[in-house]
GUSEDO-473676 format. One record per residue: residue in three letters; x, y, z of N, C-alpha, C, CB in turn. Coordinates in pm, whole numbers, plus 50000, padded with zeros to 5 digits. Each point is the difference from the previous one (the first is absolute). Glycine has a CB too. Layout:
N
ALAXYZXYZXYZXYZ ...
***
This chain:
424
UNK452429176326516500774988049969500915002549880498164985650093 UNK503085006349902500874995649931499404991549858501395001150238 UNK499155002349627499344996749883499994986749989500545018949899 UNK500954974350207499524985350010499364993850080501384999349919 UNK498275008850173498844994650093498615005749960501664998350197 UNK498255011149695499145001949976499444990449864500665022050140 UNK500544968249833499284992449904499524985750085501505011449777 UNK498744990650354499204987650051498695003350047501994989650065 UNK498015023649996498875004250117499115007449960501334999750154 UNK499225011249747499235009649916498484993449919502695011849963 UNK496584999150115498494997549915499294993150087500704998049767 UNK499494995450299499154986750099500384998850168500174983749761 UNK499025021050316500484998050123498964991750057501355020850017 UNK498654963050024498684996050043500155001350142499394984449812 UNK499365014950225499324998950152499794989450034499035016249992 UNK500964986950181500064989450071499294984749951500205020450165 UNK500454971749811499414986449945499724998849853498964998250212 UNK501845008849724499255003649830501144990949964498795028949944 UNK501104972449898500944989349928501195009250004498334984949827 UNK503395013350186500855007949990500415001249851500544995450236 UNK499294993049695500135006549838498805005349926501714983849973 UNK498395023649964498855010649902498844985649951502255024949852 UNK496864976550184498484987249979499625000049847498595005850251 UNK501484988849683499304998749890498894998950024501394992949905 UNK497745022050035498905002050020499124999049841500915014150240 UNK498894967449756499814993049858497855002450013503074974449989 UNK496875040149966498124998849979500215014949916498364985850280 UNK500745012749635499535008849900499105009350043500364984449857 UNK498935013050255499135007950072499965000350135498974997349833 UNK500145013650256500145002250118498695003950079502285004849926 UNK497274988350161498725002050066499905011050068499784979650013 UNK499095027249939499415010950102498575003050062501655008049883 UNK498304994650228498524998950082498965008049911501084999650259 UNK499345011149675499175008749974499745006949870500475000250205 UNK499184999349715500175008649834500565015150016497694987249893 UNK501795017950227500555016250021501544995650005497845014450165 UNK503194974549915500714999050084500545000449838499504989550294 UNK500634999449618500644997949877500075012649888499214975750056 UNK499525034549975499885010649908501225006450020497585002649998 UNK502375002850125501325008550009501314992349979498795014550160 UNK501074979849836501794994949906500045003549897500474981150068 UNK498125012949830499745006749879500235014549991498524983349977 UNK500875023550095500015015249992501715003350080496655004350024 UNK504204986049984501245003550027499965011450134500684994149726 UNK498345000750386499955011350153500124986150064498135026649992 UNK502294967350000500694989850085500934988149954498095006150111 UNK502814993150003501084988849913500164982250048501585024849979 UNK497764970849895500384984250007499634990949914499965003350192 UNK499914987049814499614992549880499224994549981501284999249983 UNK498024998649852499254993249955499314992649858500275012150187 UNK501104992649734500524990249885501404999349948497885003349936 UNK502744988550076501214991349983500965006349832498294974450157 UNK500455031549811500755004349840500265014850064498494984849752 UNK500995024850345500745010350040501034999950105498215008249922 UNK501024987950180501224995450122499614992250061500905016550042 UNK500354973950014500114988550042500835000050157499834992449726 UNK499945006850411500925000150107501684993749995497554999050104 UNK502274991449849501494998049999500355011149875500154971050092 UNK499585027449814501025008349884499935010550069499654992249762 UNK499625018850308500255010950042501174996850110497555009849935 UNK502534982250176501094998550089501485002549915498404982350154 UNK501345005149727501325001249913500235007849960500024986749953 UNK499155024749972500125014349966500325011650087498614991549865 UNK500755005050256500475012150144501964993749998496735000050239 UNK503724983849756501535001650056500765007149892500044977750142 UNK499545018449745500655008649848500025013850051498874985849784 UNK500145020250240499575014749993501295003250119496745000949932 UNK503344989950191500735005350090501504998449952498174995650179 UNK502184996449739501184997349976500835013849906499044971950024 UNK500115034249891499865008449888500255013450100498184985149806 UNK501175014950328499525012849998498935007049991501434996649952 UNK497694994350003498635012949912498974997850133499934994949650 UNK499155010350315498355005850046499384986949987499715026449898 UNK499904966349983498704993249935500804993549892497855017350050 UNK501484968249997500994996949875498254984549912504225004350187 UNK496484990749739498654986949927501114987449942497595021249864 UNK501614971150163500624991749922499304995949856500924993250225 UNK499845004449662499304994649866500484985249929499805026249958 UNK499304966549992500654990549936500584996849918499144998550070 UNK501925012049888500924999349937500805011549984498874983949923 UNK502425020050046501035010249982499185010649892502384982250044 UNK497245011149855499325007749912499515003050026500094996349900 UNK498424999350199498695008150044500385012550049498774980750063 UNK502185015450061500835012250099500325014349894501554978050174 UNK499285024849738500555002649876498695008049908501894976850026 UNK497015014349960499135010049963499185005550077500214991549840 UNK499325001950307499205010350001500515009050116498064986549894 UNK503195015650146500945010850024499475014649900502184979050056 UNK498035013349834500305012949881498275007149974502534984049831 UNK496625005650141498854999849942499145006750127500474978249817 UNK500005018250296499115008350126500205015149994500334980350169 UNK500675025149771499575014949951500185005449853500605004450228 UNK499854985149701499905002449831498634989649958503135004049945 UNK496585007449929499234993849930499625002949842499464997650230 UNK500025003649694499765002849922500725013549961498214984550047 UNK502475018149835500055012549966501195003050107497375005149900 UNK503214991550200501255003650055501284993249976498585006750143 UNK502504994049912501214999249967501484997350151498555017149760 UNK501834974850202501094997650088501054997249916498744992150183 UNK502595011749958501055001149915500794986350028500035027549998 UNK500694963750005500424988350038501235000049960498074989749999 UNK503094999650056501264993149973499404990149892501365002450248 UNK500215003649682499784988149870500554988150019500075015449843 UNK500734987150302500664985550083499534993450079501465007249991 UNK497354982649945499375000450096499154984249930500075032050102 UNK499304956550015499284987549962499534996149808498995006050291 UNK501514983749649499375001949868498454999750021502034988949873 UNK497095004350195498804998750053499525012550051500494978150042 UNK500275030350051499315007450024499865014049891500494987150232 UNK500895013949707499715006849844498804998549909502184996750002 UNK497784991449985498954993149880498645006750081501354971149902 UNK498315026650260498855005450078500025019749942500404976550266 UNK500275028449772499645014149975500465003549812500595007150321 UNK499834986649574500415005549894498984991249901502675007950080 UNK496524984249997499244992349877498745003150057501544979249912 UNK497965010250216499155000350053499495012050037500674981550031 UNK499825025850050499515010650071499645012949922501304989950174 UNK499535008149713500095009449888498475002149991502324992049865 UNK497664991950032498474997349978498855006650110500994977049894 UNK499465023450238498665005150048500305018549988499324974550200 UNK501415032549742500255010849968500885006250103498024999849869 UNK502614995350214501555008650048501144994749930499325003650241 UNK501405012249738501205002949959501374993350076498605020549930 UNK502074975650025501144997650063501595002849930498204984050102 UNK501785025849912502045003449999500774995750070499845016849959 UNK501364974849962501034994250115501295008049954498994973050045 UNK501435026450062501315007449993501164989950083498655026649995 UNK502614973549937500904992150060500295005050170501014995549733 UNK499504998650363499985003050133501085010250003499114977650091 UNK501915019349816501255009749981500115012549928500814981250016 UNK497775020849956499765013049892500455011550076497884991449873 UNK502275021650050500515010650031498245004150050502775004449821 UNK498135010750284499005009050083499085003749879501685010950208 UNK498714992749675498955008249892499294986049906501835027549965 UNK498284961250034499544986049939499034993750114502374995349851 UNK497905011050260498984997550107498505006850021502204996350090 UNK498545019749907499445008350020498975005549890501885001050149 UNK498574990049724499115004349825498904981850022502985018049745 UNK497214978950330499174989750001498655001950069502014988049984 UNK498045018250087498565005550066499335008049910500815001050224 UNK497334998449820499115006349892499245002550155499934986849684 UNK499025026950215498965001250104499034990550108500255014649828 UNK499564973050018499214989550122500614990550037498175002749930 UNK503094997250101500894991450063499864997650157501435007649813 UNK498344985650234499514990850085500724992150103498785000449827 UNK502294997450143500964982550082500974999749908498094980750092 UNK503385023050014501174990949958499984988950006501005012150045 UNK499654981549889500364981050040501094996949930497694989850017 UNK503045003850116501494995449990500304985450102500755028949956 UNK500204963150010500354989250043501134998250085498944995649826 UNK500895007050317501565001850081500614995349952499775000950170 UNK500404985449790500954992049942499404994249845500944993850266 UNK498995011749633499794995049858500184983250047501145024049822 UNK497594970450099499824987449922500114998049911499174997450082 UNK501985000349848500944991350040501655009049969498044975749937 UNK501915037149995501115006850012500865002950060499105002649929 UNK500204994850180500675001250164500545017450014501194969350008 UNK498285039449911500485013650041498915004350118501105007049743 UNK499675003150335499145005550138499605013749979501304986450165 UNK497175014949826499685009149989500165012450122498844984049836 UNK501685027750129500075014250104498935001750026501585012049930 UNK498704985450206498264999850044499735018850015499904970250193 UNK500775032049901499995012750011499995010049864501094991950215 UNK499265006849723500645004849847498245004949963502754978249902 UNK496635007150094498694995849939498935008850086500804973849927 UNK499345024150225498805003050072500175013549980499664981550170 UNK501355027149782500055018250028499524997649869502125014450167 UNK498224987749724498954998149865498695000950006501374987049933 UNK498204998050113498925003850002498815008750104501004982349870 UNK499675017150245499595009550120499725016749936501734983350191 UNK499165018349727500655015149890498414998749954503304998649873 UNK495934992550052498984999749899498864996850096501384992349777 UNK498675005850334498504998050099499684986249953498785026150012 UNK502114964849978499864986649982500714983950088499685017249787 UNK499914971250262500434993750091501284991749927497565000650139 UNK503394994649892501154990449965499134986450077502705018950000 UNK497114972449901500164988050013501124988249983498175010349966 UNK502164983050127500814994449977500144984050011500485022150040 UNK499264969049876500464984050033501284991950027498405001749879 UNK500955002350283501634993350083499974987350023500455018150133 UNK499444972149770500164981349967500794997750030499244994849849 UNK502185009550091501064992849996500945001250146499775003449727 UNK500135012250308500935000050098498624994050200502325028149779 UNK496914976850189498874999650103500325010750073499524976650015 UNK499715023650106500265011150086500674998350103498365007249936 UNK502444977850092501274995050077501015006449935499274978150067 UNK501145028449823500765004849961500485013849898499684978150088 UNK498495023949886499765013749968498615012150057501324985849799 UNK498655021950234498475006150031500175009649948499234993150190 UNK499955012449655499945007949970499165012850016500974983149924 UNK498125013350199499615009950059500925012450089498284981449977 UNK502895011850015500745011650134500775006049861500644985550317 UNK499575009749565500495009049889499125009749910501484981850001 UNK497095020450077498885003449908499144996949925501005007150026 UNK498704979849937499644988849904498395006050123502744972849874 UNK496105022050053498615003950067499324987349982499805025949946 UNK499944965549970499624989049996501254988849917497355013250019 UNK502404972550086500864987549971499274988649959501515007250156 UNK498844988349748499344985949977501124986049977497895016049877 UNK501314974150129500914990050040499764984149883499835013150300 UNK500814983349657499224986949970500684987350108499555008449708 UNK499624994250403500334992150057500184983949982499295019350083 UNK500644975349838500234984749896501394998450028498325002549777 UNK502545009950198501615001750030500564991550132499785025549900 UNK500964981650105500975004050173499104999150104501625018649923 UNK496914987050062499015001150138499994988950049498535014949939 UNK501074975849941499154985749971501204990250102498685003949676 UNK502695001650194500914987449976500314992350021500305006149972 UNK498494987649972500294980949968498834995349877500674992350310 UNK498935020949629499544996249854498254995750020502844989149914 UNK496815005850244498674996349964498955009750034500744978150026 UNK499035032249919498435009049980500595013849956498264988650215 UNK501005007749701500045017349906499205010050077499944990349746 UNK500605019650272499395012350076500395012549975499794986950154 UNK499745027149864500375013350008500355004050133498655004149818 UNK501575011250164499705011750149500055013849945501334985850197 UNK497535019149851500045012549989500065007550127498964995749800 UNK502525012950201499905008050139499925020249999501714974150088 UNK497525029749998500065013649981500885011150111497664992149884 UNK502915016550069501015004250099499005008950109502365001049810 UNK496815003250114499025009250063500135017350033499704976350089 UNK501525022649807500585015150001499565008449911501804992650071 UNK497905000949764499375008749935499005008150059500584986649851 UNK499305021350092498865014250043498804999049879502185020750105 UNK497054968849887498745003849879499525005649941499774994550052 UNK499755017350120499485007750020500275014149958499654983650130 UNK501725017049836501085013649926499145004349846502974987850100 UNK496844995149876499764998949805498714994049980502524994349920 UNK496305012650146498554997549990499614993649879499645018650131 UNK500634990649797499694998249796500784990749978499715022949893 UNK501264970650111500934990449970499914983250031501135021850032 UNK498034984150069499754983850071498714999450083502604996050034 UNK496375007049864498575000250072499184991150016500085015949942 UNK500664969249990499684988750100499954996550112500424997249881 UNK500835012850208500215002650114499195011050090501964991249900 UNK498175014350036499215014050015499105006450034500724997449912 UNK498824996550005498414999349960498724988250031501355011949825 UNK497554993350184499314986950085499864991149878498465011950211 UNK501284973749814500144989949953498574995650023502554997350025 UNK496625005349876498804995649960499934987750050499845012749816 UNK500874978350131499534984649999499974997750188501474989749705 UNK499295015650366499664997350135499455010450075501594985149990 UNK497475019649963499205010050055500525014350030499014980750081 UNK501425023549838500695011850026501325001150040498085004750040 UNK502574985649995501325000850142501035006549877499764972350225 UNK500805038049850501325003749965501244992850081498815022049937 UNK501934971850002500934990050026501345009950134499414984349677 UNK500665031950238500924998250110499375011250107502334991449844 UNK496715009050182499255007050065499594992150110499465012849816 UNK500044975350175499814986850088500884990050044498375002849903 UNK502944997950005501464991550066501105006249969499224978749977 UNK500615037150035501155006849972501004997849899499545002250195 UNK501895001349842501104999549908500724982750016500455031350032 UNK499264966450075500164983650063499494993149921499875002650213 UNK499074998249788499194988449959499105002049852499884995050276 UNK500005016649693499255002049881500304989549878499985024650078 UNK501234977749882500384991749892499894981649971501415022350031 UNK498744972150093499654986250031498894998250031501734996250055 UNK497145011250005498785001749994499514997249846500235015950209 UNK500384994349722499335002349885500274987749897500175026150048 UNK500894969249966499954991249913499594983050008501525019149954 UNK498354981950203499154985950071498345003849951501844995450271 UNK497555018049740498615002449935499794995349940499795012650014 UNK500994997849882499994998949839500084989549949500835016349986 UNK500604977150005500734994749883500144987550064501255019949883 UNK498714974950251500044987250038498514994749973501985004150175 UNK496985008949884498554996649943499624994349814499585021450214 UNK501254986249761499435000649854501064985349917499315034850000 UNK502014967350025500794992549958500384982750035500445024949985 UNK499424977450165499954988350076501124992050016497995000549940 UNK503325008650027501634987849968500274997650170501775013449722 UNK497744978150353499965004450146500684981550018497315025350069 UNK504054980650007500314981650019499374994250096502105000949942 UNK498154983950074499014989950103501055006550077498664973549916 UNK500185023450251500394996550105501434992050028497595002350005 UNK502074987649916501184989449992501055006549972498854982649930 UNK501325018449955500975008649924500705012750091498444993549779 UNK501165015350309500105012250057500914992650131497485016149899 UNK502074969650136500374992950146501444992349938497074994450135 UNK502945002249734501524996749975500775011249995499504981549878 UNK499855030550044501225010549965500635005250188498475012749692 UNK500304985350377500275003650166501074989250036497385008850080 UNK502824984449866501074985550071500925000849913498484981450092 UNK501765027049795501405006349955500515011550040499554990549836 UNK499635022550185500105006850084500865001850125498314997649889 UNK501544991450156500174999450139501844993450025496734995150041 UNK503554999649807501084997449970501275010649916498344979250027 UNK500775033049943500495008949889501195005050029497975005849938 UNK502645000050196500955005349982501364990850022498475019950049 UNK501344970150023501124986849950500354998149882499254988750139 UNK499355009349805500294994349852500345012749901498204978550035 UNK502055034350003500105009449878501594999850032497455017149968 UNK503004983550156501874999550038500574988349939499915009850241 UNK499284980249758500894988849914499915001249854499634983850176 UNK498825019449782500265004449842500885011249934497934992450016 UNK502045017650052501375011350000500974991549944499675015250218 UNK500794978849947501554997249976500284989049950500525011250159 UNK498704979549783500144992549896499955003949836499224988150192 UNK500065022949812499905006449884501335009449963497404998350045 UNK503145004650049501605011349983500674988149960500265021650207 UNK500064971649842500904988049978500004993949879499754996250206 UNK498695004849731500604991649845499965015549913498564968149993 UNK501045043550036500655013649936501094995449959499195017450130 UNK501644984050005501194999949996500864990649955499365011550131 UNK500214977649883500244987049916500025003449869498954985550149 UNK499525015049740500035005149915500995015349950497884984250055 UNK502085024149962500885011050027501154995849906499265006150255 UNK501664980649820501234998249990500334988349865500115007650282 UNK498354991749669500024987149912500165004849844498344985850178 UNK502775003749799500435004449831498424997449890503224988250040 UNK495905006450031499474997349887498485007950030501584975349939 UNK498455033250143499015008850024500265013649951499484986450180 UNK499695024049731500465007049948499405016350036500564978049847 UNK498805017350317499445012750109499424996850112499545012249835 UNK500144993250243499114994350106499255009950084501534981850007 UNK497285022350049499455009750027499484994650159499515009649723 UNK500794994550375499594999750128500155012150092500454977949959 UNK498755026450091499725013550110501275002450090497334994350026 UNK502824991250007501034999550165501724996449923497574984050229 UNK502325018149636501374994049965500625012449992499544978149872 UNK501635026450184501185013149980499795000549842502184995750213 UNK498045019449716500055000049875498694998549927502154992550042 UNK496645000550025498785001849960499685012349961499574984150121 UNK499815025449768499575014049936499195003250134499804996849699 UNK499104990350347499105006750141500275001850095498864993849953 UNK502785002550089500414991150112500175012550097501304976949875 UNK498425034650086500185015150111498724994850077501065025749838 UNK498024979250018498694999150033499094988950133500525008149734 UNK500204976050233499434988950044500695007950200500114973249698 UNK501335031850282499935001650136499545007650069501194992649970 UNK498065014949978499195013550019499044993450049500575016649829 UNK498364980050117498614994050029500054990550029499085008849892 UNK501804977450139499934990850012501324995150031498055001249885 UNK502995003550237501354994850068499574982449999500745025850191 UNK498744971949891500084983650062499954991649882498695003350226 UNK500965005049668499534989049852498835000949887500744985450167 UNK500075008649720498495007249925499044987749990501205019849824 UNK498864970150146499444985049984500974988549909497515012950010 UNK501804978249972500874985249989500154998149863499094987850200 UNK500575024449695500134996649866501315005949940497474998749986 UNK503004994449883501205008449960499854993049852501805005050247 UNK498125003749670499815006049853501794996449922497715025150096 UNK502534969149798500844996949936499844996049853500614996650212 UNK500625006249744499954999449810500874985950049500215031049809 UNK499994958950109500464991049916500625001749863498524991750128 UNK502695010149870501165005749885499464989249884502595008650168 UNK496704992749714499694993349886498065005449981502384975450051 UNK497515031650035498195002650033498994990549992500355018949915 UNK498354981650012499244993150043500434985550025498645016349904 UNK501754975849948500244989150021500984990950102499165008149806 UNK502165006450227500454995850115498814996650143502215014549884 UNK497594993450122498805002450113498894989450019500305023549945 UNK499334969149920499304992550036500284986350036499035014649896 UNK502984990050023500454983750057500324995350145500985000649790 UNK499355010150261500485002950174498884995250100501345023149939 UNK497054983949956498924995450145499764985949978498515022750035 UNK502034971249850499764983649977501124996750045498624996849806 UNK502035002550245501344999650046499684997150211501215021449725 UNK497864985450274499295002050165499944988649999498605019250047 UNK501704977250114499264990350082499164999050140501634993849875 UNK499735012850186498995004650159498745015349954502914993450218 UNK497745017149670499085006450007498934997849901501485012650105 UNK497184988549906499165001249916499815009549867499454991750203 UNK499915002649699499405009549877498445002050057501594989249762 UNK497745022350270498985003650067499955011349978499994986250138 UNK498035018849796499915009249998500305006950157498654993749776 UNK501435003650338499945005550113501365010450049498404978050036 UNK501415033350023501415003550051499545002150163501245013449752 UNK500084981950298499945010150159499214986650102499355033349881 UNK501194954650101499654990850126501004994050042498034995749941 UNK501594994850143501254993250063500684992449955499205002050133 UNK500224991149692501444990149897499845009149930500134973649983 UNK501245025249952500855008249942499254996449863502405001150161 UNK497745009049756499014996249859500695013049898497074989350137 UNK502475010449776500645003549846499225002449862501634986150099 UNK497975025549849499285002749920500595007649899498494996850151 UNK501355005449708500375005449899498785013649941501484973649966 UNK498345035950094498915012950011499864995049856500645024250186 UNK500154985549704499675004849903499184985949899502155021750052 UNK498004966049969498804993249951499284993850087500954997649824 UNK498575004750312499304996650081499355010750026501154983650061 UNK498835022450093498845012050061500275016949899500234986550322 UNK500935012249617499815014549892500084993949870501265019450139 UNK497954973949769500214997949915499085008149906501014980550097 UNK498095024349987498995008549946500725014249948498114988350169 UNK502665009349881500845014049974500725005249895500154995850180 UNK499965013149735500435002849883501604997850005497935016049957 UNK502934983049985501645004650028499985014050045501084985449813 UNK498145027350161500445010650061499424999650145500225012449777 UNK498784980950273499245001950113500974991450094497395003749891 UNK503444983650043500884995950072500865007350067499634986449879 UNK501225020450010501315003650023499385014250101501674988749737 UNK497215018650277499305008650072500344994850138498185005849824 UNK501024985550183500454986650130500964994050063498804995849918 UNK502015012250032501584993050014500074982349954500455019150238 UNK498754973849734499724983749939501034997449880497215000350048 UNK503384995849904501125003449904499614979649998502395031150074 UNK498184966349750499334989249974501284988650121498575008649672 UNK502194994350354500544992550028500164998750136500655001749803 UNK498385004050250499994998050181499234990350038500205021850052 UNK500394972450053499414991050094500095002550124500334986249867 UNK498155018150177500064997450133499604988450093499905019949942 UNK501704981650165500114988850084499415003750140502074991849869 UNK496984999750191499195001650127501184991850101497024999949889 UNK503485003250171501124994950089498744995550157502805020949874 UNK497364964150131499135000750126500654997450117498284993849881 UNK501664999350224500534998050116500884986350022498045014650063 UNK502034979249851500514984749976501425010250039498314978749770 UNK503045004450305501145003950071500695008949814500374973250285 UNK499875036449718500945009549892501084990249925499925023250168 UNK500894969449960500724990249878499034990449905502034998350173 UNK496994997649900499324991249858499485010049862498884980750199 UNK500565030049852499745012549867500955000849937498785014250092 UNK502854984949976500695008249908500754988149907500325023250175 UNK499734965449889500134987149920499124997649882500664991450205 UNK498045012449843499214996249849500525009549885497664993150124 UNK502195024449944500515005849852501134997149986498855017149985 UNK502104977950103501725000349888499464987949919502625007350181 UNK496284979049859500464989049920498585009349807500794967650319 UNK498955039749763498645003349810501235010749947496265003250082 UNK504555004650035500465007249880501144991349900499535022850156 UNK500934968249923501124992949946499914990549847500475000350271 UNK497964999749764499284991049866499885010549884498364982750153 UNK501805027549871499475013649892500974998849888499165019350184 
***
């Protein structure tokens, strides 16, 4: 199937007389005839369910159409972008290791690997997406572990080389991760550029319409584990806690990695969304690639709008001619990059904050990437945690605002900003 028929059909095929939309399967537990019958799930030699904090039938359906949409092998769902984000990274780093990361990249998910994660003892080096071959290449260490990069930076809007990234780290016996939020996989798959694992905060574009916070973790199933024994002997190696099982010995290169971290880290951690929650993001889903063509081309339009405005003093979008990424965005992403577009306000902050008070149809909301149009100021909202150098690292510069362009008719968007910029 087709990626837009695969956002209706993908993951769920019912049988004769079954429900045709994905069932909310609302129970925490699951009956079985027999204690032997339930052991082996435990002992992971048979597959199905029987607690709601590891896997759940619908979230797996929702996780099989993601996985198909992406491309990959095995994919999970998590309850939240962040969860997705760490335990991507944390399913083969840990203590005492090191990844290399974009410094262009979520203020949230920064603060997750440069504070938090720190604390549990991995390293993290970021390097700008635009760094030179030898600023790339001096960033790797022996126990380096996982690239991580942002197809489309939050909120910089620069596009990371995917390819650029995945030979790097492929060079060091290490996987490219990549969080494809912004553009999705209606309009980017960074698996066919080399990228090995994708994560999602599906809350975005998946969702879009703002109601349930969610993740995705998808696996391409190409890495080779098995190359770098010593490197990744979580994988590797048998896994005590479930009786010995070596992860990719029992679900191969497919499945090892989503295995391992539904065990592990859904066992141990538990960020696992409702049923509920998994059955709305499925009923946005099913709307995704409509709604990413109208956010596009509503989003070029106030570029370009902006672009031409005396009182704007830059503007940063993927799909705009003259964009620094704009080779790049057509490289990995022709049909479009997503519905956001990044802009200075000529006077900086205080300009900036007079413009989003100035809004009417669009919102002030921490939220980006749904169907109303909304408006946030990073550098004292989701990066404020951030030093001025970790900003300007980020491409975040004090005077940007990013604008979430949603699906409302373009003349009413572009009416609201001429009437906030006109107030400036």
């Amino acid at each position: 199937m087709n990626r837009d028929t695969i956002c209706i059909h993908g993951g769920y095929t019912p049988g004769n007389g079954e429900p045709r939309n994905i069932p909310i399967v609302q129970s925490t537990t699951f009956r079985y005839a027999t204690g032997e019958a339930m052991g082996a799930l435990f002992d992971l030699e048979a597959s199905g369910y029987f607690y709601t904090r590891l896997q759940n039938p619908t979230n797996d359906r929702v996780a099989a159409k993601i996985c198909a949409l992406e491309g990959g092998t095995a994919a999970m769902l998590t309850s939240s972008g962040q969860a997705a984000n760490f335990y991507a990274v944390f399913n083969i780093a840990s203590c005492g290791d090191h990844v290399v990361a974009s410094s262009a990249i979520y203020g949230g998910t920064f603060n997750l690997f440069a504070v938090t994660m720190k604390r549990m003892g991995i390293d993290f080096t970021f390097v700008s997406p635009d760094c030179s071959e030898e600023e790339l290449e001096a960033a790797f260490r022996p126990n380096t572990k996982a690239v991580f990069g942002e197809s489309v930076a939050n909120p910089a809007l620069s596009v990371l080389d995917i390819e650029r990234f995945a030979k790097a780290a492929h060079a060091h016996g290490v996987p490219l991760i990549v969080d494809n939020t912004f553009p999705t996989p209606v309009n980017c798959r960074p698996f066919e550029f080399g990228a090995d694992i994708v994560t999602h905060s599906t809350t975005k574009y998946m969702d879009g319409h703002a109601n349930a916070v969610g993740g995705a973790i998808v696996d391409s199933g190409k890495f080779d584990w098995t190359k770098y024994p010593d490197k990744f002997p979580g994988l590797c190696t048998p896994d005590e806690s479930y009786h010995g099982v070596t992860y990719t010995e029992r679900f191969g290169l497919a499945g090892a990695f989503i295995t391992k971290a539904t065990a592990q880290l859904m066992r141990d951690f538990g960020s696992i969304p409702s049923p509920q929650n998994a059955y709305y993001l499925n009923i946005g889903l099913e709307t995704l690639s409509l709604r990413m063509a109208r956010h596009c081309a509503n989003a070029l339009a106030v570029a370009k709008y902006l672009k031409n405005h005396p009182k704007v003093a830059w503007v940063r979008h993927p799909g705009l001619e003259g964009d620094p990424d704009y080779a790049l965005a057509q490289k990995y992403m022709p049909k479009g990059s997503c519905g956001v577009v990044s802009f200075g306000v000529k006077g900086g902050r205080e300009a900036a904050s007079k413009f989003m008070a100035g809004l009417e149809l669009a919102s002030i909301a921490t939220h980006v990437a749904d169907a109303k149009t909304c408006v946030l100021h990073p550098a004292s909202t989701t990066h404020r945690q951030m030093s001025d150098a970790e900003l300007e690292a980020a491409g975040v510069s004090p005077d940007l605002v990013r604008f979430s362009v949603g699906i409302e008719d373009i003349e009413d968007i572009l009416a609201d900003v001429e009437k906030a910029l006109a107030a400036v």
